[in-house]
ROTORVO-711128 format. One record per residue (C-alpha): residue in three letters; x, y, z; residue number from 0. Coordinates in nm, 4 decimals, padded with zeros to 6 digits. Layout:
// residues N
aa ala | east X | north Y | up Z | i NUM
...
***
This chain:
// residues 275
aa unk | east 00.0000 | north 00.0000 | up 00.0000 | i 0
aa unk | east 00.1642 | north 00.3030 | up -00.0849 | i 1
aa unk | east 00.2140 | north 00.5568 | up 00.1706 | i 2
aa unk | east -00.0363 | north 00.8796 | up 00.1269 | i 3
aa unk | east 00.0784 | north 01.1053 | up 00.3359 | i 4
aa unk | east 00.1279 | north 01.4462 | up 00.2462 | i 5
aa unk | east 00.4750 | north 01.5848 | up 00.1945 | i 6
aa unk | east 00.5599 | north 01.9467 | up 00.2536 | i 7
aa unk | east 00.6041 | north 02.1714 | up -00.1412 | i 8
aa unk | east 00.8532 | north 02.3599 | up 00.0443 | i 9
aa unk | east 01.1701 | north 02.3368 | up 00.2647 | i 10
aa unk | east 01.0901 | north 02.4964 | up 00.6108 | i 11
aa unk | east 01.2265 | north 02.8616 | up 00.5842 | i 12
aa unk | east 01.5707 | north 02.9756 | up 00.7452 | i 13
aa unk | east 01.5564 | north 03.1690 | up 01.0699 | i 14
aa unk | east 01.5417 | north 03.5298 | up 01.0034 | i 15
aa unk | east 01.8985 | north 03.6780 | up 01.0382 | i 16
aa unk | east 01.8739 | north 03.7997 | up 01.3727 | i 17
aa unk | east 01.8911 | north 04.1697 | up 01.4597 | i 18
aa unk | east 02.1687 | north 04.3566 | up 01.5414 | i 19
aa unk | east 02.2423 | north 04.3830 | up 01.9139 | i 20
aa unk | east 02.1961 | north 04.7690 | up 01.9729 | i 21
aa unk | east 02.3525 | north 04.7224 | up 02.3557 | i 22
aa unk | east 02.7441 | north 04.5700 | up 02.1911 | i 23
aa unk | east 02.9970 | north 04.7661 | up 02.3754 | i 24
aa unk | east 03.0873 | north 05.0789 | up 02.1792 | i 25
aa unk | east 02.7897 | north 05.1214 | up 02.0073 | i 26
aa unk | east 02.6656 | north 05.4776 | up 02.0072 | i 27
aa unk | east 02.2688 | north 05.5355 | up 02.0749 | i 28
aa unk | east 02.0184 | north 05.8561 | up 02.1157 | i 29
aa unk | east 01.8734 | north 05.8701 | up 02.4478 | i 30
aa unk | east 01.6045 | north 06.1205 | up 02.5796 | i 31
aa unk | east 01.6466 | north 06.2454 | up 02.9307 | i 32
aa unk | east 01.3874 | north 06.1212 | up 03.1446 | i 33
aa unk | east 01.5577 | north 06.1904 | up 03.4912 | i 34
aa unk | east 01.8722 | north 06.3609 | up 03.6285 | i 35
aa unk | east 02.0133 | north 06.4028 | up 03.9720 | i 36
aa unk | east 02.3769 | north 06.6046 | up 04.0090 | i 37
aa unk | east 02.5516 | north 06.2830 | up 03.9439 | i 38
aa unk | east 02.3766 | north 06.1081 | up 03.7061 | i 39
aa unk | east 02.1081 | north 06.1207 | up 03.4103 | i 40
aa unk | east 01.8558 | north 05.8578 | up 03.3097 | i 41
aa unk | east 01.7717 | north 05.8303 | up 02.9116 | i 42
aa unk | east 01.4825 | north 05.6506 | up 02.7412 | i 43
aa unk | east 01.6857 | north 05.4626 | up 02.4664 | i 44
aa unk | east 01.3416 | north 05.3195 | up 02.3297 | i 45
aa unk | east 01.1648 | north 04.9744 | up 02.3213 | i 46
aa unk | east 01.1492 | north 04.9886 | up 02.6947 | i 47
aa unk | east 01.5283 | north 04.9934 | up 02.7727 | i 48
aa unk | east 01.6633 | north 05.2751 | up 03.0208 | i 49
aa unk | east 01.9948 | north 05.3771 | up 02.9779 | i 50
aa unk | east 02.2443 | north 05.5697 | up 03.3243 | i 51
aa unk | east 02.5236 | north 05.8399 | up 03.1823 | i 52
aa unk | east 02.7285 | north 05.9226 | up 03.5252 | i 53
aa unk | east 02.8586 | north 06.2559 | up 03.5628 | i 54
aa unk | east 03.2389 | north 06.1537 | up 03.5197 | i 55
aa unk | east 03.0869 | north 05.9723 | up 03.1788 | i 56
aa unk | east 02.9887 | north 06.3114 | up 03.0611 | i 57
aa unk | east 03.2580 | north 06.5089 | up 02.9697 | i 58
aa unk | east 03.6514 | north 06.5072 | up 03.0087 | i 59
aa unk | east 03.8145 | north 06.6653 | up 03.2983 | i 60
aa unk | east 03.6445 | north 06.7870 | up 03.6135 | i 61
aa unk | east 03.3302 | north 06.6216 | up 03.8157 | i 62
aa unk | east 03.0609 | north 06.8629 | up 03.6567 | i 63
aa unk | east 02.6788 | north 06.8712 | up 03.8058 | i 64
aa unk | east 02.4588 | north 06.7441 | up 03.5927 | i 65
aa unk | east 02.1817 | north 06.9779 | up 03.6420 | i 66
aa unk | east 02.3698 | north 07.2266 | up 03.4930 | i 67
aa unk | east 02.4308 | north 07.0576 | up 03.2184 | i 68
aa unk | east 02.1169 | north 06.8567 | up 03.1042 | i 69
aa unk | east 01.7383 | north 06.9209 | up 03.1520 | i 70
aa unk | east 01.4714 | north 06.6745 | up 03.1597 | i 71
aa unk | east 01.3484 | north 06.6110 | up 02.7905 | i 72
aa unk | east 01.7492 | north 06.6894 | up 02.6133 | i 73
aa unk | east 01.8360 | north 06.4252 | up 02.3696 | i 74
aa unk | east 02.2029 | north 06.3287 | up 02.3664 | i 75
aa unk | east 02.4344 | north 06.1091 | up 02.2157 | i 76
aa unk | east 02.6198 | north 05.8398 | up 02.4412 | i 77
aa unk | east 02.8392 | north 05.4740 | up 02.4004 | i 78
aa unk | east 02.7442 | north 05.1652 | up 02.5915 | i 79
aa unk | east 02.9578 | north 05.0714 | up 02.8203 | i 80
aa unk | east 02.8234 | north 04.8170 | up 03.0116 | i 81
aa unk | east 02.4966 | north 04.6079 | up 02.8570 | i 82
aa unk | east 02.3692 | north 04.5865 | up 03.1971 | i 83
aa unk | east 02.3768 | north 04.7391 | up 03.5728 | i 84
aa unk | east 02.2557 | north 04.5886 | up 03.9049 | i 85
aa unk | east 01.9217 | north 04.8047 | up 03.8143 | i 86
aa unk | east 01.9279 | north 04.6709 | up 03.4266 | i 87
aa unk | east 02.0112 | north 05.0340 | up 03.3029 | i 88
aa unk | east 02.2329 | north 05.0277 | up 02.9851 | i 89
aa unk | east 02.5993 | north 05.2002 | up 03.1210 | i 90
aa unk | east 02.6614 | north 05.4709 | up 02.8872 | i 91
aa unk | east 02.9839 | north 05.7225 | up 02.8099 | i 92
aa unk | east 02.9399 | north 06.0373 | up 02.6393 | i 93
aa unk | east 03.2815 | north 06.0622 | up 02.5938 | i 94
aa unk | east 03.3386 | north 05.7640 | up 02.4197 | i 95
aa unk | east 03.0864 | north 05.8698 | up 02.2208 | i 96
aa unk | east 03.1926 | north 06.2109 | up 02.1335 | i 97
aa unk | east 03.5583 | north 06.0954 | up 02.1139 | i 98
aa unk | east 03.4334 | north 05.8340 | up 01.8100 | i 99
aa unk | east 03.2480 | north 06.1074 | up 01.6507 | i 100
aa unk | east 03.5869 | north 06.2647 | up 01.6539 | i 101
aa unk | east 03.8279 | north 06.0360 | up 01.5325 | i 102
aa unk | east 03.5955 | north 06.0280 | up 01.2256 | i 103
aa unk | east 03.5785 | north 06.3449 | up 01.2040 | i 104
aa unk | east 03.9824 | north 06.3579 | up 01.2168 | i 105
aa unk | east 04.0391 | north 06.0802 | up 00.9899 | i 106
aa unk | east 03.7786 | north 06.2199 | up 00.7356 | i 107
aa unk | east 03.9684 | north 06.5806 | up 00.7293 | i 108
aa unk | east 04.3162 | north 06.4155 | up 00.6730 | i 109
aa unk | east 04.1380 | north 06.2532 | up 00.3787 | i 110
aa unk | east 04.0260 | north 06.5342 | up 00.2124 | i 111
aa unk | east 04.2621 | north 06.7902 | up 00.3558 | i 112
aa unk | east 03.9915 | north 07.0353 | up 00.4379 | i 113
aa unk | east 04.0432 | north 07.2917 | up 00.6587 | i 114
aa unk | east 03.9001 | north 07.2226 | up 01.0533 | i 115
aa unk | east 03.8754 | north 07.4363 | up 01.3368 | i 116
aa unk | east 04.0951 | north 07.3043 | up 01.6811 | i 117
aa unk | east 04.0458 | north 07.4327 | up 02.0541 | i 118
aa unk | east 04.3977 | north 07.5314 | up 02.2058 | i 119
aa unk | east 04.4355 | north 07.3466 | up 02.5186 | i 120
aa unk | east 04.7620 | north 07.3535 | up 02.6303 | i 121
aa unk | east 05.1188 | north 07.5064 | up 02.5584 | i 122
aa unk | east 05.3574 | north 07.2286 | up 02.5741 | i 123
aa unk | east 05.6737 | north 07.1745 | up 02.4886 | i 124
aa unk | east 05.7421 | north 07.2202 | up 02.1151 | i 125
aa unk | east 05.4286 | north 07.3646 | up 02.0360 | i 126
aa unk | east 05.0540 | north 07.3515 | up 02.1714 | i 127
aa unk | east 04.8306 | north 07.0729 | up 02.2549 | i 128
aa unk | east 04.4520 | north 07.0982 | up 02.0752 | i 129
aa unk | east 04.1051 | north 06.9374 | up 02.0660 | i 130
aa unk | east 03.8901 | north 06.8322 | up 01.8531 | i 131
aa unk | east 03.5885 | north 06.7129 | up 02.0278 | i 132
aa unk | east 03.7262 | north 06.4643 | up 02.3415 | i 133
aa unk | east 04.0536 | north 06.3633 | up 02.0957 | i 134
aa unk | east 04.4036 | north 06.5673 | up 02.2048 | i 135
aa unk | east 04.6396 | north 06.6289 | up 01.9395 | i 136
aa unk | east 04.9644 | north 06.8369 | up 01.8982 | i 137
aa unk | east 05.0043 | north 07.1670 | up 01.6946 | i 138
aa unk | east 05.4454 | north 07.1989 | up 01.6875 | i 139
aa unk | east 05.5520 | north 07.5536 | up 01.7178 | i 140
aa unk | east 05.6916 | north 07.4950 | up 01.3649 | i 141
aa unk | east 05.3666 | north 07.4592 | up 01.1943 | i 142
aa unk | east 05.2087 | north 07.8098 | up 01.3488 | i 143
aa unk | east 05.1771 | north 08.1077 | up 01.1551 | i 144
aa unk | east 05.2401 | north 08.3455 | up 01.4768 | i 145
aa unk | east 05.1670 | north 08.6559 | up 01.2437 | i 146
aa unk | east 04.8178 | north 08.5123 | up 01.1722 | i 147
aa unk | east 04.6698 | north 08.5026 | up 01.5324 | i 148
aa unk | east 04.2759 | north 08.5471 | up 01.5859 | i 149
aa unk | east 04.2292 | north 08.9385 | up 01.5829 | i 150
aa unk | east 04.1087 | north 08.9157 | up 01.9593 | i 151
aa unk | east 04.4008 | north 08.7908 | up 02.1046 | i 152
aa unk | east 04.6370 | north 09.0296 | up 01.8941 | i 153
aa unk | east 04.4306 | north 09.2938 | up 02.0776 | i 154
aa unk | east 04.4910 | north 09.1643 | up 02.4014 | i 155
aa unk | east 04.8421 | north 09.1124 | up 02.3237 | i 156
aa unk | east 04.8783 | north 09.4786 | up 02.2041 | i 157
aa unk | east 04.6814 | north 09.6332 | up 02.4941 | i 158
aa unk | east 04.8732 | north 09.4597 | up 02.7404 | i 159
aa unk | east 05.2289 | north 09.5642 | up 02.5909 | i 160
aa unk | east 05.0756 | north 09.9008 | up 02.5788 | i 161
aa unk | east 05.0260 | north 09.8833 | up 02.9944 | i 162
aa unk | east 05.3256 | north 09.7432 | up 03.0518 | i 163
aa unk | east 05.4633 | north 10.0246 | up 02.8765 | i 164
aa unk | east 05.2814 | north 10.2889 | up 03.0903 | i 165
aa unk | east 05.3983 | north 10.0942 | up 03.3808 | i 166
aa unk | east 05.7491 | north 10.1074 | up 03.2831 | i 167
aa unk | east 05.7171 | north 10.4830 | up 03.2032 | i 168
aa unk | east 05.8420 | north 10.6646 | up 03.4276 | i 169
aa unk | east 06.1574 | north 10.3874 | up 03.5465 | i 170
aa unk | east 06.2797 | north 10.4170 | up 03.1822 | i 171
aa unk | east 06.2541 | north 10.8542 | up 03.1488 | i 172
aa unk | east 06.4196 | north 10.8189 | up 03.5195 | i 173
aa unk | east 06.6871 | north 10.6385 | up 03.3681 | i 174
aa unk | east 06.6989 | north 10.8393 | up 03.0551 | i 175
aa unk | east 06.7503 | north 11.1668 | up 03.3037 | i 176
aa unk | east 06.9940 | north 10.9889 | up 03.4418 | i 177
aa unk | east 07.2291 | north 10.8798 | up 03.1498 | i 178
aa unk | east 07.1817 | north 11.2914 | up 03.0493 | i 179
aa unk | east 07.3653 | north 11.3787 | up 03.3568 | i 180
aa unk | east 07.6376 | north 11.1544 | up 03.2969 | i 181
aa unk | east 07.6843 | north 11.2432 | up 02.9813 | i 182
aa unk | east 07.6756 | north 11.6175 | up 03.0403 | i 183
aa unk | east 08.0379 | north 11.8236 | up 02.9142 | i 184
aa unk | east 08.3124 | north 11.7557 | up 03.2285 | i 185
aa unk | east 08.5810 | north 12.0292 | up 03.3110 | i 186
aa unk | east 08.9154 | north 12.0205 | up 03.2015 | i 187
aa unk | east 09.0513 | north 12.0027 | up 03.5229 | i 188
aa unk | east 08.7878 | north 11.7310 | up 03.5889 | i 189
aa unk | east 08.8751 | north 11.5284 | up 03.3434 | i 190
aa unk | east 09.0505 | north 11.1947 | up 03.4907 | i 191
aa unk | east 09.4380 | north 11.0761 | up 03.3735 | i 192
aa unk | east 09.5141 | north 10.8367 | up 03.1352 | i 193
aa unk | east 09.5504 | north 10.5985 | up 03.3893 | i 194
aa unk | east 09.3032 | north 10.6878 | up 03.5923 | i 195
aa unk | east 09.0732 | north 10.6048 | up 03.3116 | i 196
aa unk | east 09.2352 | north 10.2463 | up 03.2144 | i 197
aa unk | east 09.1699 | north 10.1588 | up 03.5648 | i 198
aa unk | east 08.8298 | north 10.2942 | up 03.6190 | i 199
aa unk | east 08.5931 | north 09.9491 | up 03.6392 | i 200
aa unk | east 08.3226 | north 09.9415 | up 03.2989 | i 201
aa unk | east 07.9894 | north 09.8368 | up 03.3060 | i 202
aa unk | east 07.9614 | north 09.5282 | up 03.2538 | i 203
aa unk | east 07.8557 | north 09.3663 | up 02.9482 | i 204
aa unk | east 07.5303 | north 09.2588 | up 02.8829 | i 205
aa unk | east 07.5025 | north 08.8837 | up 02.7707 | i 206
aa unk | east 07.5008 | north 08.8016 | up 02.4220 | i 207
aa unk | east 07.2034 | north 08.5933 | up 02.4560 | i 208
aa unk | east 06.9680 | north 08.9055 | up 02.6176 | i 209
aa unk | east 06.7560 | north 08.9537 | up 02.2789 | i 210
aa unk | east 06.7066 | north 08.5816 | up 02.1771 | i 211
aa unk | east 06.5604 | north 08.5604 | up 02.5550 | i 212
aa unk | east 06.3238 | north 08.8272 | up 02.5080 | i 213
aa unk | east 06.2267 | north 08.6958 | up 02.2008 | i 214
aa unk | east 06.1401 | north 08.3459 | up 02.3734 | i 215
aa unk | east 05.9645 | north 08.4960 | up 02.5932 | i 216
aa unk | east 05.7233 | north 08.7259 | up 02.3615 | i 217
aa unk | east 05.6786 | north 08.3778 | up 02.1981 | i 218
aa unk | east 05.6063 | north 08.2180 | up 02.4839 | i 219
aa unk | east 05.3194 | north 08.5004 | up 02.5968 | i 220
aa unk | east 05.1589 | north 08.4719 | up 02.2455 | i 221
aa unk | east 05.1220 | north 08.1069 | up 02.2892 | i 222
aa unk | east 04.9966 | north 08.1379 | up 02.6756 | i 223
aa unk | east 04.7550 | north 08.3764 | up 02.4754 | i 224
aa unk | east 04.5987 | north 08.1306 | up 02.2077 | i 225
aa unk | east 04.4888 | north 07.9025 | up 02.4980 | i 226
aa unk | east 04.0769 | north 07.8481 | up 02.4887 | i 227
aa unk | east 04.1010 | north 08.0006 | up 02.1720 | i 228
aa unk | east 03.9983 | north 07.8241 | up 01.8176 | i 229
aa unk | east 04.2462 | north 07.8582 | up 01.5586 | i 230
aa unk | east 04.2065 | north 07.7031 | up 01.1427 | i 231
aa unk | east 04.4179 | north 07.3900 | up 01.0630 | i 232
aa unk | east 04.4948 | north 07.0824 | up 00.8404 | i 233
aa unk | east 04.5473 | north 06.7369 | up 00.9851 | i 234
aa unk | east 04.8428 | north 06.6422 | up 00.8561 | i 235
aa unk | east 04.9308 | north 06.3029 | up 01.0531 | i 236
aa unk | east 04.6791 | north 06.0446 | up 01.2105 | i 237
aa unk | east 04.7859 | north 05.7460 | up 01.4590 | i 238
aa unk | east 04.4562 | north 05.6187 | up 01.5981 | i 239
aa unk | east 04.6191 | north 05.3688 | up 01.7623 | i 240
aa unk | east 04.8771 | north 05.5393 | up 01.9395 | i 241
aa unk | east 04.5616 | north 05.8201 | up 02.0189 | i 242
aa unk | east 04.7409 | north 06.0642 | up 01.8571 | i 243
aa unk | east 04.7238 | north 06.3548 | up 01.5551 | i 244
aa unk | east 04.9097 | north 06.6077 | up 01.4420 | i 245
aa unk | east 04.7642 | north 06.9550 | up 01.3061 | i 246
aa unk | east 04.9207 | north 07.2253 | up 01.0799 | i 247
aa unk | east 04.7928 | north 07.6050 | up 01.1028 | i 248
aa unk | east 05.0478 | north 07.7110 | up 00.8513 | i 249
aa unk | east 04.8695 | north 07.4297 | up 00.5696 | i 250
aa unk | east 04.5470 | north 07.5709 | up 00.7112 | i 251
aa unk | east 04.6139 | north 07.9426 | up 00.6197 | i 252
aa unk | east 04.8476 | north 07.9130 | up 00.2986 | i 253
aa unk | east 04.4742 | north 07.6935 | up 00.2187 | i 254
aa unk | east 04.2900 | north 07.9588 | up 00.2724 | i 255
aa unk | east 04.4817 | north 08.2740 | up 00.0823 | i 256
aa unk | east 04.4993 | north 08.0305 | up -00.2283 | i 257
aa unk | east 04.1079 | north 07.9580 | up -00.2040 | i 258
aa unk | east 04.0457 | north 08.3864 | up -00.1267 | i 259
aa unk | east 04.2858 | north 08.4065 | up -00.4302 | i 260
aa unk | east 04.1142 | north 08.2153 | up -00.6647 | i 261
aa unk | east 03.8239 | north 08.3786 | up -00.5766 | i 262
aa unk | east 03.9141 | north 08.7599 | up -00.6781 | i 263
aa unk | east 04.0825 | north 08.5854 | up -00.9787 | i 264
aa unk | east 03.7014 | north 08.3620 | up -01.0935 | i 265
aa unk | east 03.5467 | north 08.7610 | up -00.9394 | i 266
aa unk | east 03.7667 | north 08.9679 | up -01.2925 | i 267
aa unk | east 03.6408 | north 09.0241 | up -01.6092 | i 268
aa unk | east 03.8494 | north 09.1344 | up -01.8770 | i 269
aa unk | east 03.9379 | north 09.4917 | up -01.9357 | i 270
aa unk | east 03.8801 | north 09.4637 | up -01.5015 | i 271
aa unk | east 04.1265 | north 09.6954 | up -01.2936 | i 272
aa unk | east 04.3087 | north 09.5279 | up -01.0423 | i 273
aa unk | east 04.4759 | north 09.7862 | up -00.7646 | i 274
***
């Protein structure tokens, strides 16, 4: 008797490929704030799952209050760092995040050579250390255009070399009175021997190595000067790895005069006078 029983038309179907896990360390998700306390926030990540960003997971540096930071309903961006906490919140870093967002941000501008905008941080030695974002980099002293600073700080620079002139004012026409009254016409008979003269003692010498100090040290009170301040550059060198870039102001402006250049140049017509 032949068997009648029905055979499936079809193989059963493959499991669906499953969905990617949105909790995999690293992974950077949109929260809304849904609660916040001084030392940490609680964000609604969706589909039910609550999310904790701690205050020293919010930004580089100093312990900050949160409340000052973040109100109820702000939607931020933040990394998981942990899938799941004794309360089963989702451990997040906003650093991480924002120092991912960076890196791509970094290796995408050494790419294309465009021109980005770095926070000073730091003078160290050999140049400056900058920020983009949460990422430190280094800006050498080499690669800084020092006679294209941002037109606030030359201000500051100028108005505090003009105080310190005032203040030094009246020491230097003291001195200048001085040197008059030495140098005023002496008597004959007041006028010392040969050897009186060979043996009278000289003022000293100033060191040879007076003016390259002083310049060092106007360099060194520009670059104290530049520090919170935003300045244009190129990313020139990237190390992800070693968590480490190198910027070039000098690329960034040379960049920019050719671009402003081309720009009059596209701007003339012929016949056009050009002053």
């Amino acid at each position: 008797m032949t068997d009648t029983a029905t055979q499936p038309d079809t193989l059963a179907p493959q499991d669906a490929a499953a969905p990617p896990d949105r909790f995999q360390g690293g992974n950077i998700l949109t929260g809304r704030v849904t609660s916040l306390s001084s030392q940490e926030a609680e964000l609604d990540l969706g589909d039910g799952a609550v999310g904790v960003l701690s205050c020293r997971h919010y930004t580089s540096g100093l312990m900050i209050d949160l409340t000052e930071e973040l109100n109820e309903g702000d939607e931020l961006e933040a990394a998981v760092l942990i899938r799941e906490d004794h309360h089963k919140r989702v451990v997040l870093s906003r650093i991480w995040a924002r120092s991912q967002r960076a890196w791509q941000k970094i290796m995408e501008a050494e790419s294309s050579g465009e021109v980005i905008e770095v926070r000073v941080a730091q003078v160290v030695k050999g140049g400056l250390a900058v920020l983009i974002d949460e990422v430190r980099g280094f800006l050498p002293l080499s690669l800084l255009m020092l006679t294209e600073l941002p037109s606030d700080v030359a201000e500051r620079l100028a108005t505090d070399a003009e105080e310190e002139h005032k203040t030094k004012a009246p020491a230097i026409e003291e001195l200048a009175a001085e040197e008059s009254k030495a140098e005023a016409p002496v008597a004959a008979e007041e006028m010392p021997s040969a050897a009186e003269a060979s043996a009278a003692e000289l003022p000293p010498v100033p060191p040879a190595s007076t003016q390259p100090e002083a310049r060092e040290l106007e360099k060194e009170t520009i670059l104290e000067a530049l520090v919170g301040y935003t300045i244009p550059c190129k990313v020139i060198e990237v190390n992800q790895k070693k968590n480490k870039f190198i910027v070039s102001h000098n690329a960034a402006v040379w960049a920019r005069r050719r671009e402003t250049t081309r720009e009059v140049l596209e701007g003339l017509s012929q016949g056009d006078t050009v002053e």
